[in-house]
N, C-alpha and C positions, 0 to 999 in steps of 0.2 A: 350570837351575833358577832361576838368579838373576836373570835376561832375563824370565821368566814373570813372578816377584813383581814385576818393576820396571814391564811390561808391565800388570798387572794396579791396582797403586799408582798408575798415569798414568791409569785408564778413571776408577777412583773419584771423582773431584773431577767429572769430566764427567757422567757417572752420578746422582750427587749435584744438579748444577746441574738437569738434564731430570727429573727428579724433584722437586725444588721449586718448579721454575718450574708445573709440570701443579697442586702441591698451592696454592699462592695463586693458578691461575686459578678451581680449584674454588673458593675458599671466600671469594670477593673479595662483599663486600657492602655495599650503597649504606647510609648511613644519614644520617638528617635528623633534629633534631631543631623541637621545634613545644610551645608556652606554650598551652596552654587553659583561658580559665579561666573555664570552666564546666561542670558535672555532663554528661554525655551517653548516648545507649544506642546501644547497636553491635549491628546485627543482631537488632535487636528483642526481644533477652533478659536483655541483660547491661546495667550501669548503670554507666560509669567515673565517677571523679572527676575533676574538674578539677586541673589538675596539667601536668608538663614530661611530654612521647612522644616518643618515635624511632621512625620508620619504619625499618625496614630490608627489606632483601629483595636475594636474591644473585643475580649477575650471571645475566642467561637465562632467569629464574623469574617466573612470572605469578603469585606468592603471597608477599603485605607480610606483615610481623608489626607491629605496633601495639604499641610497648612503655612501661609506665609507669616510666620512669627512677628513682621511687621507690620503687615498691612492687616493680618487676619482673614486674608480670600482663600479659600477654601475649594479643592477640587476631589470629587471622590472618584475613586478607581475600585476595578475587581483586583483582589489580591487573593487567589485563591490557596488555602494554608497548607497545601503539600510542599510550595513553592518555596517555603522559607522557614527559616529556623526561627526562633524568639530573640531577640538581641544581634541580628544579624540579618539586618536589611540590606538590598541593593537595589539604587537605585540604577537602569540601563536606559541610556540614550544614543540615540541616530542622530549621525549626522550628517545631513540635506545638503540640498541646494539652498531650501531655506532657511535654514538655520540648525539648531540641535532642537530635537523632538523628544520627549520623555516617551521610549516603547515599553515599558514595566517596571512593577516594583516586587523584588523577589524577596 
């Protein structure tokens, strides 16, 4: 009986390690921050302010979130990962009649 508990006491810490290591590859995510400072619309509906953003978006994933550091409103985009390197985001903007439009993030 005492061989099983001790047995069983020895998997746990192992058990433990392959099980954290799998949960911070899921949940491992790129993030950049980026100063704009100026008003813009995203996807032709929405109107940000100018303001500090974080890109982020998790490892394997062809979908950015777009977040205002301040306010915390959040817009998601396709960012598909041929498009861009790791540590070297760019964001590209048009500009309108009506203002500056965000057209991708590479």
């Amino acid at each position: 009986m005492i061989q099983i508990a001790i047995r069983a006491l020895g998997l746990l810490p192992c058990a433990a390690v392959m099980l954290g290591g799998c949960a911070l590859q899921a949940s491992t995510v790129q993030s950049e921050k980026f100063r704009i400072p100026f008003e813009f619309q995203v996807q032709k509906h929405k109107t940000l302010p100018a303001g500090e953003y974080q890109v982020q978006q998790a490892a394997g994933s062809e979908l950015a979130i777009l977040v205002n550091t301040k306010t915390g409103e959040r817009v998601q985009l396709l960012r598909p990962s041929a498009t861009h390197e790791q540590g070297k985001t760019r964001l590209i903007f048009e500009n309108g009649e009506n203002g500056h439009s965000l057209k991708q993030i590479s």
